[in-house]
C-alpha positions in Angstrom: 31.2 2.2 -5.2 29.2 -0.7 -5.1 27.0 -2.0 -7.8 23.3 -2.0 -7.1 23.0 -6.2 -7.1 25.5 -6.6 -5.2 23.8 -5.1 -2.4 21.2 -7.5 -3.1 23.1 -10.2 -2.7 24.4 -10.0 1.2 20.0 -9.9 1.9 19.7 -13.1 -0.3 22.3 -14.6 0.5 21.3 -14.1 4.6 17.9 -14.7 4.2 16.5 -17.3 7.1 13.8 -19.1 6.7 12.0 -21.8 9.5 9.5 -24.8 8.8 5.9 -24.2 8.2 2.3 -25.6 7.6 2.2 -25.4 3.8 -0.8 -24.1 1.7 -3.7 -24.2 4.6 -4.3 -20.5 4.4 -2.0 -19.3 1.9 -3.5 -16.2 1.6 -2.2 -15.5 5.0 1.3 -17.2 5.1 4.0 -15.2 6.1 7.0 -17.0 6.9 9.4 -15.8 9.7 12.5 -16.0 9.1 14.4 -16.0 12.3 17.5 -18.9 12.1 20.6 -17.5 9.7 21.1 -19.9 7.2 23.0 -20.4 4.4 21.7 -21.3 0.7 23.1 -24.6 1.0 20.9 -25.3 4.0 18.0 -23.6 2.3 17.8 -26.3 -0.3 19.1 -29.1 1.7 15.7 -29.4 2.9 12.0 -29.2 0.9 10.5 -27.6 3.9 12.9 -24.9 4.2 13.1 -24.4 0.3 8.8 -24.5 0.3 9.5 -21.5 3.3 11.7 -19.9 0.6 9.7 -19.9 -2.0 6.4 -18.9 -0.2 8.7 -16.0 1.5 9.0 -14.9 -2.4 5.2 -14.0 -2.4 5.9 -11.4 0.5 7.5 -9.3 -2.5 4.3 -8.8 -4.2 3.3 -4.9 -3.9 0.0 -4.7 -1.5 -2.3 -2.8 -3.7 -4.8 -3.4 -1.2 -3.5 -1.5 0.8 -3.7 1.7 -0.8 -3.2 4.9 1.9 -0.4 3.5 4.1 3.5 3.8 3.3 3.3 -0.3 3.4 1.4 -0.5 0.8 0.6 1.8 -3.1 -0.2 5.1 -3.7 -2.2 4.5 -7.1 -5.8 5.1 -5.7 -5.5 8.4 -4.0 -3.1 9.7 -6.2 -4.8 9.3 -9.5 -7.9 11.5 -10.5 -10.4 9.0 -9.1 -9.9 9.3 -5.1 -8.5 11.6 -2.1 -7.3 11.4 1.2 -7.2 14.2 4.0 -4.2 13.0 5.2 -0.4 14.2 4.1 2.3 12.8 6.4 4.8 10.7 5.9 3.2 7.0 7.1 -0.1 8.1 5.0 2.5 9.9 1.7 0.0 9.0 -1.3 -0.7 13.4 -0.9 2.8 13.9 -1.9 2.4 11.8 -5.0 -0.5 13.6 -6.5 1.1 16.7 -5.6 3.9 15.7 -7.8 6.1 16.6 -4.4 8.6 13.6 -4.9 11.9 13.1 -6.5 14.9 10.1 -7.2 15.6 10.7 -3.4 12.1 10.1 -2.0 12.3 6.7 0.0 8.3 6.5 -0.4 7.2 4.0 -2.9 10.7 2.7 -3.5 9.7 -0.4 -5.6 12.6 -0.9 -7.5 14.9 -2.0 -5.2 12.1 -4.3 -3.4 11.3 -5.9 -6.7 14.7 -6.6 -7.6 15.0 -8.4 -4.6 12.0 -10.3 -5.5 13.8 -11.2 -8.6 16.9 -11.9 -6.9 15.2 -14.5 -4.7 13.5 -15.9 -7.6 16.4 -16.5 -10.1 18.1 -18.3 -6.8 15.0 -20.6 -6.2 14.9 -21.7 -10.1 18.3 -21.9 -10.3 18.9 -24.6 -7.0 15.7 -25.9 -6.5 16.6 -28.6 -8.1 19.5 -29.8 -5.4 16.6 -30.1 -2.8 16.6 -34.2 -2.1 13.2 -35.1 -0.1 11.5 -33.0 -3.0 9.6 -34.8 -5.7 10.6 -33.7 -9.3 6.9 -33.0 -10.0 6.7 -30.7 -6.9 10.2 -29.1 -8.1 8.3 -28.5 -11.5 5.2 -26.8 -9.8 7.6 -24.7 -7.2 10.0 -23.6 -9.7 7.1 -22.6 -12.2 5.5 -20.1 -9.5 8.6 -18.8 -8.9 8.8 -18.1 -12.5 6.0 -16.4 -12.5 6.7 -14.3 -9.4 9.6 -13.6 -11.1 7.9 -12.1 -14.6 5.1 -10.5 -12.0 7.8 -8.6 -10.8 9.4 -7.3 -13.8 5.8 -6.5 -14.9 5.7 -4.4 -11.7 8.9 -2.8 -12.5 7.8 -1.7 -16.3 4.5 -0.4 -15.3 6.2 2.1 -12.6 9.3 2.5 -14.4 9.3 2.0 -17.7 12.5 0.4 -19.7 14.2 -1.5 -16.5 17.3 -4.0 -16.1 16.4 -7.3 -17.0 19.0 -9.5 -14.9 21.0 -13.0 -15.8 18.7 -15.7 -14.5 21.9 -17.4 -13.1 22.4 -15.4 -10.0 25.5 -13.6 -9.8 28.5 -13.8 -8.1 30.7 -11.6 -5.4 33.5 -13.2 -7.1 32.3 -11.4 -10.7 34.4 -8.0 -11.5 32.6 -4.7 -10.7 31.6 -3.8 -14.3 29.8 -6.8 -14.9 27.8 -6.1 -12.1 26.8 -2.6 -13.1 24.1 -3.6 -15.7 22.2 -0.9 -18.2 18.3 -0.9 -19.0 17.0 -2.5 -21.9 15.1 -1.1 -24.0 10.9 -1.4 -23.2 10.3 -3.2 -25.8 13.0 -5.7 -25.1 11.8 -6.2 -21.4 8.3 -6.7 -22.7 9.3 -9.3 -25.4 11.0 -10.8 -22.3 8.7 -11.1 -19.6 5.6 -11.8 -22.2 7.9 -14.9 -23.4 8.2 -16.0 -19.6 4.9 -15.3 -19.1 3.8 -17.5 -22.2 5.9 -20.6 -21.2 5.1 -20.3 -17.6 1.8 -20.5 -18.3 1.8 -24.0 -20.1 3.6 -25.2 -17.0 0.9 -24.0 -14.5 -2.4 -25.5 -13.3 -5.4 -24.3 -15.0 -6.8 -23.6 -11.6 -6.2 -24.2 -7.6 -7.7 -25.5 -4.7 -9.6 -23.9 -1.4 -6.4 -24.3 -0.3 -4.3 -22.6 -2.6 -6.1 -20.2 -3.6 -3.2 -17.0 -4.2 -1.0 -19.6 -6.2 -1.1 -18.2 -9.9 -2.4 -20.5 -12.3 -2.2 -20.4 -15.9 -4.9 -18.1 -15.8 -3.0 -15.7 -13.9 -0.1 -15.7 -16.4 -1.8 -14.8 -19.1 -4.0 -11.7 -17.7 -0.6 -10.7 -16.8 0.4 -10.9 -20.1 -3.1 -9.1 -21.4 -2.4 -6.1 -18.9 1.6 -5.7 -20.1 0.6 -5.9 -23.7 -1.9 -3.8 -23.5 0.2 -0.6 -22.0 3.1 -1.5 -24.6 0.5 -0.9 -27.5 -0.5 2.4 -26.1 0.6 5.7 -26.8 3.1 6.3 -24.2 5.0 3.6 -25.4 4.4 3.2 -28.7 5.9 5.3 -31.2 5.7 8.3 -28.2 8.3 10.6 -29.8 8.1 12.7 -26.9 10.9 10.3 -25.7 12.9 10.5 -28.7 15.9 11.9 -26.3 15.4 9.2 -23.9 18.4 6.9 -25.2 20.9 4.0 -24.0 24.5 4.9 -23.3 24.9 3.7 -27.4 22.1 5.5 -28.5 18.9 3.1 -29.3 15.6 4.9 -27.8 14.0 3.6 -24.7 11.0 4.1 -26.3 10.3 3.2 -29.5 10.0 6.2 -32.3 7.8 4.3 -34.5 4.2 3.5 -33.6 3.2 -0.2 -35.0 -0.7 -0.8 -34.9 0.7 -4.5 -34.4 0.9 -4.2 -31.1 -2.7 -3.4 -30.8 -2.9 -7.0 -32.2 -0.4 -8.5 -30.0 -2.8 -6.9 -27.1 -5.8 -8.0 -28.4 -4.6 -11.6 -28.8 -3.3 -12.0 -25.2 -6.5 -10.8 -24.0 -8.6 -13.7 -25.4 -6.1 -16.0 -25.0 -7.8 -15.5 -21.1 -11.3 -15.4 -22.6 -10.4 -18.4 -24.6 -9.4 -20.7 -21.1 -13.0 -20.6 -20.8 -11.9 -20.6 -16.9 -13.7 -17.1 -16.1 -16.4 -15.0 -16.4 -18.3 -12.5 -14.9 -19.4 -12.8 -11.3 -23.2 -12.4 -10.8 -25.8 -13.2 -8.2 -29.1 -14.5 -9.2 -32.4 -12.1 -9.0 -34.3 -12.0 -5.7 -37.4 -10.6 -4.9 -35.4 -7.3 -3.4 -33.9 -6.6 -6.6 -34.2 -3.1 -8.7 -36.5 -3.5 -11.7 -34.7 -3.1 -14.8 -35.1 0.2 -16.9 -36.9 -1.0 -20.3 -34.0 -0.5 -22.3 -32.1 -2.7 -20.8 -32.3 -6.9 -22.0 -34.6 -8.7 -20.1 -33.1 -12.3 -21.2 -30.8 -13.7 -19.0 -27.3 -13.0 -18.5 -24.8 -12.8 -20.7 -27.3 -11.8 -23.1 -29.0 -9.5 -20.9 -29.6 -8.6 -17.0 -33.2 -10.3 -16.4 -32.3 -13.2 -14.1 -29.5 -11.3 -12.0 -29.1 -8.4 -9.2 -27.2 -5.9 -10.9 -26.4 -4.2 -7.8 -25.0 -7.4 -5.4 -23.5 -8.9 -8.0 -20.9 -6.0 -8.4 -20.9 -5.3 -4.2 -20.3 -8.7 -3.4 -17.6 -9.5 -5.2 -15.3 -7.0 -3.9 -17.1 -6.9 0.1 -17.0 -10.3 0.4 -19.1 -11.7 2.9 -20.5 -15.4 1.5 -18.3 -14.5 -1.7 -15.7 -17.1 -1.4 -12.6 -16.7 -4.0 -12.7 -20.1 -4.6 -16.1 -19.7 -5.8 -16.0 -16.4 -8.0 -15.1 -16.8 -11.7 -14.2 -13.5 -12.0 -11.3 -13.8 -10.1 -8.4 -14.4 -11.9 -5.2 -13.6 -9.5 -6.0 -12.4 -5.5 -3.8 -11.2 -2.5 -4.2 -11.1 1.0 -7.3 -9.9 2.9 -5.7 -8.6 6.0 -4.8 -4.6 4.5 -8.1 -4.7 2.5 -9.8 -4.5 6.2 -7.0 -2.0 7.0 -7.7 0.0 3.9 -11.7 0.3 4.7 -10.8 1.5 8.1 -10.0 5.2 6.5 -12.7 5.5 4.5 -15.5 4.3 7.2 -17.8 6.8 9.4 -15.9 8.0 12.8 -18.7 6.5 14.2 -17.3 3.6 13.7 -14.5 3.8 15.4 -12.9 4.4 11.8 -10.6 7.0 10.3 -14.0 8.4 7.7 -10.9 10.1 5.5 -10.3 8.5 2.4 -12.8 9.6 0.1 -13.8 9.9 -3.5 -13.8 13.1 -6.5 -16.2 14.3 -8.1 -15.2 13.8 -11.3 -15.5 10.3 -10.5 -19.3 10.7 -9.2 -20.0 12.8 -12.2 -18.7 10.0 -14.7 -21.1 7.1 -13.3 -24.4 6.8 -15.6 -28.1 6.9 -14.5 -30.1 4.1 -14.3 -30.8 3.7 -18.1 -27.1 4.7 -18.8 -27.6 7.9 -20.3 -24.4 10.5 -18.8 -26.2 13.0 -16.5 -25.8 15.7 -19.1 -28.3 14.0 -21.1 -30.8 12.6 -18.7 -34.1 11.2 -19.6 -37.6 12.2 -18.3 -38.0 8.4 -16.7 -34.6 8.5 -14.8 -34.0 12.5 -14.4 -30.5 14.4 -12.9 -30.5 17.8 -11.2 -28.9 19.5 -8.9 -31.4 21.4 -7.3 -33.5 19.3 -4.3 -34.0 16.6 -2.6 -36.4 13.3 -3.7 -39.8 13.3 -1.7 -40.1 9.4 -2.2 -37.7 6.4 -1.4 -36.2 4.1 -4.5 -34.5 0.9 -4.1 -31.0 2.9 -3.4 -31.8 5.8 -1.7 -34.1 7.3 1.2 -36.6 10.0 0.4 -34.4 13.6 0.9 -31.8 12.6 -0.6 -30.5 15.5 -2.7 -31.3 15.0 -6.0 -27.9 14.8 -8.2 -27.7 10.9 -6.2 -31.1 9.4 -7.4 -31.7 7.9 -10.4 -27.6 6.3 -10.6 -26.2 3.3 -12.1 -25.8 0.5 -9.8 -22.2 0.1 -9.2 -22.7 4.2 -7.6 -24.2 2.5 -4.8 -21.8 0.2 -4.8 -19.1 2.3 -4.7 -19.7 5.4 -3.6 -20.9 7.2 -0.1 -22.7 10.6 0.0 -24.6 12.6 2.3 -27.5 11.1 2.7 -26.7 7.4 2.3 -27.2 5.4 4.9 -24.9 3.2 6.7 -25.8 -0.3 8.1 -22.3 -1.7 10.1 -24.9 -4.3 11.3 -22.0 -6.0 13.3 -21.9 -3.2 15.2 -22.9 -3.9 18.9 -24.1 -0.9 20.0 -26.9 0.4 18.2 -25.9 4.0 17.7 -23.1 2.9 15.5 -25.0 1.1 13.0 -28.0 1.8 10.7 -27.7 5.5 10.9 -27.8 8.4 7.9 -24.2 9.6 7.3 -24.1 13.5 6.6 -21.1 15.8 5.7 -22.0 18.8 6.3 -19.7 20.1 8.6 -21.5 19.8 11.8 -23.2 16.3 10.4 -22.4 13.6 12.5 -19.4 12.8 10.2 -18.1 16.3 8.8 -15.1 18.3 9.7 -16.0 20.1 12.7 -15.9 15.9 14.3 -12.5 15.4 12.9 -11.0 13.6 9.7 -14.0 14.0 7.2 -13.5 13.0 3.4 -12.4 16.4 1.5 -14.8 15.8 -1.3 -17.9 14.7 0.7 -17.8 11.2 -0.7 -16.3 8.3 0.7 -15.4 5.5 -1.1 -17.6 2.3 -0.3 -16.4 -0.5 -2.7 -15.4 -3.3 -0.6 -17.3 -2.4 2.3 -19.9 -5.0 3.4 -22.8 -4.3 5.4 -21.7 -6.2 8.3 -18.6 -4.8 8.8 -17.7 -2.3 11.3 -14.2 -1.1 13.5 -15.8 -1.0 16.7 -14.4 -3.1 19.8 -17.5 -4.0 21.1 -17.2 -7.4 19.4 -17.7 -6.3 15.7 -16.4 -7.7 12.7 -15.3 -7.8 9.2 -16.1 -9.9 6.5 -13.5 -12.0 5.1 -12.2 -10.7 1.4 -9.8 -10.9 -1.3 -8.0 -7.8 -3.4 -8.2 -9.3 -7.4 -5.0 -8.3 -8.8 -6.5 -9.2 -12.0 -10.0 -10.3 -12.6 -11.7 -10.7 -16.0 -13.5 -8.0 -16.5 -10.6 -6.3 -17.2 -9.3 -8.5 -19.4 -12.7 -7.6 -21.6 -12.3 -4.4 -21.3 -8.1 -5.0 -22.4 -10.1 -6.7 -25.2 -12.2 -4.4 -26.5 -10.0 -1.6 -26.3 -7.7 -3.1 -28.0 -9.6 -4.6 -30.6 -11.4 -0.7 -31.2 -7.5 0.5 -31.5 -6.4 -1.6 -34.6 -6.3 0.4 -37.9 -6.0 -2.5 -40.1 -6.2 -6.5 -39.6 -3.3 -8.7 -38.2 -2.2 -12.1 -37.8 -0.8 -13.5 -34.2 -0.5 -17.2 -33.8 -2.2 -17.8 -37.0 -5.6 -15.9 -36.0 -6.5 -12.9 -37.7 -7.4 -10.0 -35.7 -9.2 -6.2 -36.7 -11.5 -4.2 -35.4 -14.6 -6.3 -35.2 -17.5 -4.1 -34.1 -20.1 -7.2 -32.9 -16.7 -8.6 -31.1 -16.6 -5.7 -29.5 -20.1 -5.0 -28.3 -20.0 -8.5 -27.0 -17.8 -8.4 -24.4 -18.1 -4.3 -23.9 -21.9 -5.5 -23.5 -21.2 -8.1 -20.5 -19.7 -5.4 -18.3 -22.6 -3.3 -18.9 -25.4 -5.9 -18.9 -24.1 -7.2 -15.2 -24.4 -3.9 -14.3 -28.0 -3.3 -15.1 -27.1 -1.0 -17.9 -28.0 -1.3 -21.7 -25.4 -2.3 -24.2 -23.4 0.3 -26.6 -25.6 2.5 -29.2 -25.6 2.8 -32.2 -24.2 6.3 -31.4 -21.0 4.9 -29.5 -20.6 2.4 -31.8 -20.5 5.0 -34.9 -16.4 5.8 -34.7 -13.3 4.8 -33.1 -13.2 7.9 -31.4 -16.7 7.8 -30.1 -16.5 3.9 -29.1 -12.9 5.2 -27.3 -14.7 7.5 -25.2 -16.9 5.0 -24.5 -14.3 2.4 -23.2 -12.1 4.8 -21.3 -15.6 5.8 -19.3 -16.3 2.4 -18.7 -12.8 1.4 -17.4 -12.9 4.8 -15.0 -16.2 3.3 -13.4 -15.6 -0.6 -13.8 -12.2 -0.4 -12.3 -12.6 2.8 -10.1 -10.5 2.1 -6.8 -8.6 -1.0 -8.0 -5.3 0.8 -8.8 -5.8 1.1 -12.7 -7.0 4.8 -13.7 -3.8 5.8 -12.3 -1.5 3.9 -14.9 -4.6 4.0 -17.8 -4.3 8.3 -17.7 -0.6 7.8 -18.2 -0.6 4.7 -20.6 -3.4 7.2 -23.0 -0.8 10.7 -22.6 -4.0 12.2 -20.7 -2.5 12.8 -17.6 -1.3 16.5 -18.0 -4.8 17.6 -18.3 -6.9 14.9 -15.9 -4.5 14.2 -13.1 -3.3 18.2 -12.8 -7.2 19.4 -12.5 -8.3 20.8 -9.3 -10.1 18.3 -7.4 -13.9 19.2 -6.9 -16.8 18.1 -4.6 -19.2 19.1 -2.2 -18.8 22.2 0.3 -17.8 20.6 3.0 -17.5 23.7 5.0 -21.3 24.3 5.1 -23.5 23.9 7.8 -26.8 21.5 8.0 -28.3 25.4 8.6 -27.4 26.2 5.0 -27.3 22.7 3.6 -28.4 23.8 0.2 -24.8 25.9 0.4 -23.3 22.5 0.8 -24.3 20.8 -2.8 -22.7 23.2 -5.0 -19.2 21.9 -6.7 -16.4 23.1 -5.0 -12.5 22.9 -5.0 -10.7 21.0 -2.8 -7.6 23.4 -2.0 -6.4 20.7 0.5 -5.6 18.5 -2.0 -2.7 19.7 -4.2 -2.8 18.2 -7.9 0.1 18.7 -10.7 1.7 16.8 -13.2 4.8 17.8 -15.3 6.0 15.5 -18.0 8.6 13.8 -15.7 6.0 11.9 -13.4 4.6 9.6 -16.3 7.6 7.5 -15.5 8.7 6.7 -11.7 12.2 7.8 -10.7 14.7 5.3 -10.3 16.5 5.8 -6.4 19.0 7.9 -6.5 21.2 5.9 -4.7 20.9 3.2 -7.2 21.8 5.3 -10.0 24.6 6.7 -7.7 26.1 2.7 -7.3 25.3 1.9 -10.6 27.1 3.7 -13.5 25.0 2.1 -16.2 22.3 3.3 -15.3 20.2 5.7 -17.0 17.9 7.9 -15.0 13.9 8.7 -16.1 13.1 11.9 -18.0 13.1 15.0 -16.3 14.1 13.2 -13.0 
């Protein structure tokens, strides 16, 4: 049989690559690769070792692009979001259904990656042969592919778990067979690993990039990197899970370690403000305007950080993820972006029909029901000023909503707006140019001009919103969409890494000679950023008063800070929650009820379309079976 890398090899080894305009839009290169050449060619050349390189990048998983086949499945198939489709260009269905196994070719990121790596350990390793390169632009080129390089192995242990970490000096046909059929390393090996890359490359990367080269990972970049991979190695399906304690190396050792160490908390904690400590990022906001919601009263009226008085809660959360007049290069926030071209794609399914749009991707109810009201009280616990129910529709407008609107969507947080469509909301599409499909109320009822007797509707009777702008529209009559960016990374995760993993530590620790515990007024600082740019109040006293309580806290706040970026999927897992949130039914609004009986239509309902389970086996990602077929050293996943 052949070994798994060596089928790598005849793909690297043929890989073509042509001349191009270097670093204009990098966002948008892709190189073609259309004359055969040889390696030796490749780096005879610094064009054609530049096209190389940049071809790397193409390795990158699109989680932009998060319904298709092409791109990830972690939105629709974690707890947060839906999609009425299941077939096999649109498989993300299949996932949540846990209908998927070692021979499933959807998803299959392991044998992409590796490639990735492949290509990488062949650019570091003969980069340096290329003649008409400086040896400062060597440096830079062969640090990025470094970085790809740990980016991909990152990639690899989030889906996978423990995975192969290959010799950085590529390998050769000429090697016998059973040194080609390499074994996993332990996770906590591969973590030491790539964090070690990760820290090095960063010292050899720029602390920031141009207009022009704006997608090139900077040091920055390396280290939230580093902040995400610690951070899942410190939780509890990695640390000391002993639910793995049979998942062992062909000697013996545990995948996973047996033994929990609170030091990893620490080790997650530090990597998280090494980002805060570049001093390179923060928050994106957008100043007050005259338009802007008056704050509740307890919420800080100083201005931001220390309070929301001199910023739009509401725009400064849309706009950073529409885009629109929000230029990468000009948002702090952004810490690591891809490629705006499936972003536009990925919009298209949850738009209106009326649109021209697909008006199928849509959002749970679960998710609706975590975001807070307007003076951050949970629903259950609403106040007079800012009340919740369920029965009714509002006789007056607000600065969100339209008057009969139904009730359960007044009074929200501002990032619900944001985020979230309902019945009721109204749709601008301004770019539109014909005026019945723009500025209209979208309804999902099931005769409503966007509900199922029309044709794909969203199951739940929400439709996701975030990065939508309201210019943008899928008609052909001329309209457009605004130009955007996915953030891979972005730093208000990294706070929220921070906090969590600061609220985690049982006792203190030392990394790098700095001492780190769980510091409460550390805490509510940065926790208190993410809430004040939303318009909320800081923590209370009440979620401050124990680990556990300040947990819940957290984990609420990541669900709705990070909703639809590809992280609750991998956070249910990382926190052993998974059996019980990612198996429940999925609930929302009666989408079978008529505007005649629209009442009917606001009362929870399952989903039976949308199939949910989770056994043991999906926390980790099935390794192909035809690479555990080639490769006799390898060790399949749990269960799989």
């Amino acid at each position: 049989m052949k070994p798994f890398f060596r089928l790598l090899f005849v793909s690297a080894a043929m890989l073509a690559v042509s001349q191009m305009t270097a670093c204009k839009k990098f966002l948008d290169v892709r190189p073609y690769l259309n004359d055969l050449m040889n390696m030796d060619t490749v780096f005879a050349k610094s064009s054609y070792a530049t096209s190389y390189l940049y071809d790397i990048y193409n390795y990158i998983p699109d989680e932009s692009d998060f319904f298709r086949v092409s791109g990830t499945p972690w939105v629709p198939a974690s707890d947060e979001a839906v999609q009425v489709w299941k077939r096999a260009d649109l498989p993300a269905s299949y996932i949540a259904a846990g209908e998927y196994d070692a021979t499933t070719g959807y998803y299959n990121f392991w044998t992409n990656l590796y490639r990735g790596i492949r290509s990488a350990n062949i650019f570091i390793h003969r980069v340096d042969e290329v003649k008409d390169m400086s040896q400062g632009e060597k440096q830079d080129k062969k640090a990025q592919a470094r970085f790809l390089r740990a980016y991909f192995y990152f990639c690899l242990i989030q889906q996978y778990g423990p995975v192969i970490i290959a010799p950085e000096k590529p390998l050769e046909f000429s090697q016998p067979i059973e040194e080609l059929m390499l074994a996993r390393s332990t996770y906590d090996s591969c973590v030491n690993y790539v964090a070690k890359e990760l820290t090095e490359v960063a010292e050899l990367l720029p602390l920031s990039t141009s207009p022009t080269t704006i997608g090139q990972p900077t040091k920055g970049a390396a280290l939230a990197v580093k902040s995400r991979l610690m951070l899942y190695a410190a939780s509890p399906l990695f640390n000391g899970n002993t639910e793995y304690g049979g998942f062992r190396t062909a000697k013996g050792v545990p995948f996973i370690s047996q033994q929990f160490d609170d030091g990893k908390w620490a080790q997650a904690a530090a990597a998280a403000k090494a980002v805060i400590d570049l001093n390179q990022y923060e928050l994106y906001t957008t100043p007050k305007v005259p338009e802007t919601a008056k704050l509740p009263a307890n919420v800080p009226a100083g201005s931001y950080p220390d309070g929301a008085g001199d910023i739009d809660p509401f725009l400064s959360y849309r706009d950073m993820f529409a885009g629109g007049d929000v230029l990468a290069s000009k948002n702090r926030e952004a810490i690591f972006v891809r490629s705006v071209n499936s972003l536009n794609n990925t919009i298209q399914f949850c738009m209106p029909r009326q649109t021209d749009s697909w008006n199928g991707g849509g959002a749970t109810q679960k998710l609706v029901d975590a975001y807070y009201m307007r003076d951050g009280r949970t629903k259950d616990n609403a106040s007079v000023d800012y009340p919740y129910s369920e029965n009714g529709y509002t006789a007056t407008a607000d600065e969100f909503t339209r008057s009969g609107v139904f009730k359960m969507y007044a009074n929200r947080e501002p990032r619900f707006y944001a985020s979230i469509g309902f019945t009721g909301f109204f749709w601008k599409g301004t770019s539109a140019a014909k005026d019945w499909r723009k500025n209209f109320v979208v309804e999902y009822y099931r005769d409503g001009n966007e509900g199922k007797a029309g044709g794909d509707y969203p199951l739940t009777g929400y439709s996701i919103q975030k990065y939508i702008h309201p210019e943008d529209s899928y008609t052909w009559e001329g309209a457009s969409r605004s130009r955007k960016v996915f953030m891979l990374f972005r730093m208000g995760e990294v706070y929220l890494n921070y906090v969590e993993a600061l609220n985690e530590l049982s006792a203190a620790h030392m990394v790098n000679g700095k001492e780190y515990k769980r510091d409460l007024a550390e805490i509510a600082k940065y926790f208190n950023r993410i809430r004040f740019r939303a318009g909320l109040p800081g923590l209370s006293p009440e979620e401050l008063g124990s680990a556990a309580s300040l947990r819940t806290a957290i984990r609420r706040e990541r669900q709705i800070e990070l909703a639809f970026e590809g992280r609750r999927y991998f956070d249910t897992r990382r926190w052993k929650i998974a059996p019980l949130e990612d198996a429940k039914p999925v609930t929302g609004m009666n989408t079978e009820i008529t505007k005649a009986n629209k009442d009917q239509f606001f009362v929870r309902t399952i989903a039976k379309e949308a199939v949910r389970k989770f056994s043991l086996k999906q926390y980790l990602w099935p390794i192909p079976k035809p690479d555990i077929n080639k490769n006799q050293s390898l060790v399949q996943n749990p269960g799989w």
